[in-house]
C-alpha positions as CSV (number, residue, x, y, z in Angstrom):
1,X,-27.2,284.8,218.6
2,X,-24.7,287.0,220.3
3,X,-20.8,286.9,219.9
4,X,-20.2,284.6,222.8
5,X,-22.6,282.3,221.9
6,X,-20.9,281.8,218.6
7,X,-17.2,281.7,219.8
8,X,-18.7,279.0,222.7
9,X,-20.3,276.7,219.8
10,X,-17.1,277.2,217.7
11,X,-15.0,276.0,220.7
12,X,-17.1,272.7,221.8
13,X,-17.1,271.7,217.7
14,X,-13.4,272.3,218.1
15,X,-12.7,270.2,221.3
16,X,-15.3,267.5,219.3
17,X,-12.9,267.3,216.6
18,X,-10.0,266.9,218.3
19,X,-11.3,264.2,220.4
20,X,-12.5,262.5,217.3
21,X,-9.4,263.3,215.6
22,X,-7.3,261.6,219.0
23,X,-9.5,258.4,218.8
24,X,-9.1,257.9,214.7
25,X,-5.4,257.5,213.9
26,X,-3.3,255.1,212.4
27,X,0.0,254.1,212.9
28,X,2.4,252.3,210.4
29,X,5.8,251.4,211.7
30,X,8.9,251.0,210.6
31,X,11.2,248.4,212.0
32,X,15.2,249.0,211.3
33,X,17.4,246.6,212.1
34,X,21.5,247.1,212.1
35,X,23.9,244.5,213.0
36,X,27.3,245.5,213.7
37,X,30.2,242.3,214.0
38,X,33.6,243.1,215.0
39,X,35.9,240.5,215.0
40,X,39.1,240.4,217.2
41,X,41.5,237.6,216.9
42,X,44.2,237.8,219.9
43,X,47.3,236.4,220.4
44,X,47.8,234.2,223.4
45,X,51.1,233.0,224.5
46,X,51.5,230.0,227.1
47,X,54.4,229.0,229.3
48,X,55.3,225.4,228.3
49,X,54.0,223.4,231.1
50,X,55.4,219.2,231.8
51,X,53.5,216.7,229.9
52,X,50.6,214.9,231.6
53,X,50.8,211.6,229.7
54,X,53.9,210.4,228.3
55,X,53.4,206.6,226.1
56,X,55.4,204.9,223.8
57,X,53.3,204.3,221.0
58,X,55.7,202.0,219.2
59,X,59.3,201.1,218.4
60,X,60.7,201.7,214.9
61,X,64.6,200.1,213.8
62,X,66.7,202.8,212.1
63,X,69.4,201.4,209.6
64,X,72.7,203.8,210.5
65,X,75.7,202.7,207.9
66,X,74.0,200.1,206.3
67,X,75.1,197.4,209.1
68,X,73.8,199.2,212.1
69,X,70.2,198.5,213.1
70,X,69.0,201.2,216.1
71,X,65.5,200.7,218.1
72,X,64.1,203.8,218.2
73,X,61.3,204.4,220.8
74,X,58.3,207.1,219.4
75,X,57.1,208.7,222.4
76,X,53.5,210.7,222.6
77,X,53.4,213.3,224.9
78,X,49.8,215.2,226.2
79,X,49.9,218.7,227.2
80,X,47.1,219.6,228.9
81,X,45.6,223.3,230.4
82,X,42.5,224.7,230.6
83,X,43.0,226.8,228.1
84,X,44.3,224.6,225.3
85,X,45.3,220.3,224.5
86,X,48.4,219.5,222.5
87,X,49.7,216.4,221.5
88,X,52.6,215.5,220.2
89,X,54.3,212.2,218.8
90,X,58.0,211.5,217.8
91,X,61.6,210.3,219.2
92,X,62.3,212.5,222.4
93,X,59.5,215.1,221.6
94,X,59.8,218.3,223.0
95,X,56.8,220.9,223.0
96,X,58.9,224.4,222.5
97,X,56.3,226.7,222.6
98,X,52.6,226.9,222.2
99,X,50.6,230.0,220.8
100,X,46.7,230.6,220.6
101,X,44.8,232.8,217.8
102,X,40.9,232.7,219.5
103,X,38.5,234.5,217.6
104,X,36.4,237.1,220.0
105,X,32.9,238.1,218.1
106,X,31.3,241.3,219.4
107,X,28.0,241.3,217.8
108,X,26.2,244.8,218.0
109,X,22.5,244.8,217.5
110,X,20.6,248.3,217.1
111,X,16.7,247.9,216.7
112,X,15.3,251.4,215.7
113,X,11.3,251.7,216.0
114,X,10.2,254.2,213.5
115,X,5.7,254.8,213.8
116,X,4.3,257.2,211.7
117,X,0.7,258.4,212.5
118,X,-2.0,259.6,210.4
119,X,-5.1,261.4,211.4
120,X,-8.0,260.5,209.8
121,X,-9.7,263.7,211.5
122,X,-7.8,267.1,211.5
123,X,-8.7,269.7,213.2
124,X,-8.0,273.5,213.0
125,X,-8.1,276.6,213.5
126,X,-8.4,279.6,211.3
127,X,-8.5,283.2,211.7
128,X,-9.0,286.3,208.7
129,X,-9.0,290.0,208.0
130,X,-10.2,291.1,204.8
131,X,-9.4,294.4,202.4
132,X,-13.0,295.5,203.2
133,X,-12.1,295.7,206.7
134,X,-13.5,292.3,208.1
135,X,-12.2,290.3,210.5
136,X,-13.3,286.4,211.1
137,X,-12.5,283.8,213.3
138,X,-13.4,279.9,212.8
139,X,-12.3,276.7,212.4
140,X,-13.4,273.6,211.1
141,X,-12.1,269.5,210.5
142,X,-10.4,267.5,207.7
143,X,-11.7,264.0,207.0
144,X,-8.4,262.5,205.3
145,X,-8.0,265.3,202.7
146,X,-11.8,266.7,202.4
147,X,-12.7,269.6,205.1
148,X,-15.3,271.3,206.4
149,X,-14.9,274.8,208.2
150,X,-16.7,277.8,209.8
151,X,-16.2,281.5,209.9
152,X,-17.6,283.9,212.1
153,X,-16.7,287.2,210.2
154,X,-17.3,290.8,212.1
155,X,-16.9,293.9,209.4
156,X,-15.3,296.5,211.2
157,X,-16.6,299.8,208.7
158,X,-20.6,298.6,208.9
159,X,-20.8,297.0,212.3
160,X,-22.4,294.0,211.3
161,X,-20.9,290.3,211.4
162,X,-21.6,287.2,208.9
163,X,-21.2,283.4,208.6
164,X,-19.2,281.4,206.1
165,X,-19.2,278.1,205.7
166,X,-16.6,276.5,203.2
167,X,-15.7,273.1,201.5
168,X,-11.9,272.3,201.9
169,X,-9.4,270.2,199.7
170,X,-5.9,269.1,200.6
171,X,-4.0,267.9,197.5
């Protein structure tokens, strides 16, 4: 066979190989997942507003000086917005101020998507050049970690060209 014909056959067992080698692989993947939670607790300060329901719950008698008996009315007052409800209870209650402490969650969630692929075929190339002035060209495939490959090799001193064919190992 001539030159061409080799390097031609050398290029179609290369394309089958990586065709092969596209069609065989495996994935595994990696899911990992990170969850970030801040947590901001803000102050929130309301103007008092009027009460909404005003009731007198019940009466109670004071003693003052031992002889002195005073009805005292309790009183329960609702304050009412949309952001809070407060009630309070007692003799003329009186709401002074009213503050808020809301907890805000911001809840962060990063999914990262990790896929490793191995080829069950491998192709390659190779190329040579020798002390005794050859030169070769070839290529060949790895099943997992056993290969196969081919050499065309042309001595440059004699003028005459050769095959190899080799076993390959991956460890």
């Amino acid at each position: 066979m001539k030159t061409g014909h080799w390097i031609a056959l050398l290029a179609i067992v290369f394309l089958i190989g990586y065709a092969f080698g596209e069609s065989k692989t495996a994935t595994d993947t990696v899911v990992r997942e990170r969850i970030d939670t801040v947590v901001v607790r803000d102050t929130v300060s309301f103007p008092v507003p009027d009460p909404v329901n005003v009731y007198i719950v019940r009466i109670d008698t004071v003693a003052v000086f031992d002889t002195v008996y005073v009805t005292v009315p309790i009183t329960q007052q609702t304050y009412v917005t949309d952001s809070y409800r407060a009630v309070i209870e007692g003799y003329k209650p009186k709401l002074l101020e009213i503050e808020l402490y809301p907890q805000t969650f911001y809840i962060t969630k990063e999914k990262e998507v990790i896929r490793h692929v191995k080829k069950t075929w491998q192709p390659f190339v190779s190329g040579s050049y020798s002390t005794f002035y050859i030169v070769g060209v070839g290529g060949g495939t790895f099943y997992n970690n056993l290969g196969l490959s081919y050499e065309y090799q042309y001595s440059l001193r004699e003028r005459m060209n050769g095959h190899q064919f080799s076993l390959k190992l991956k460890f």
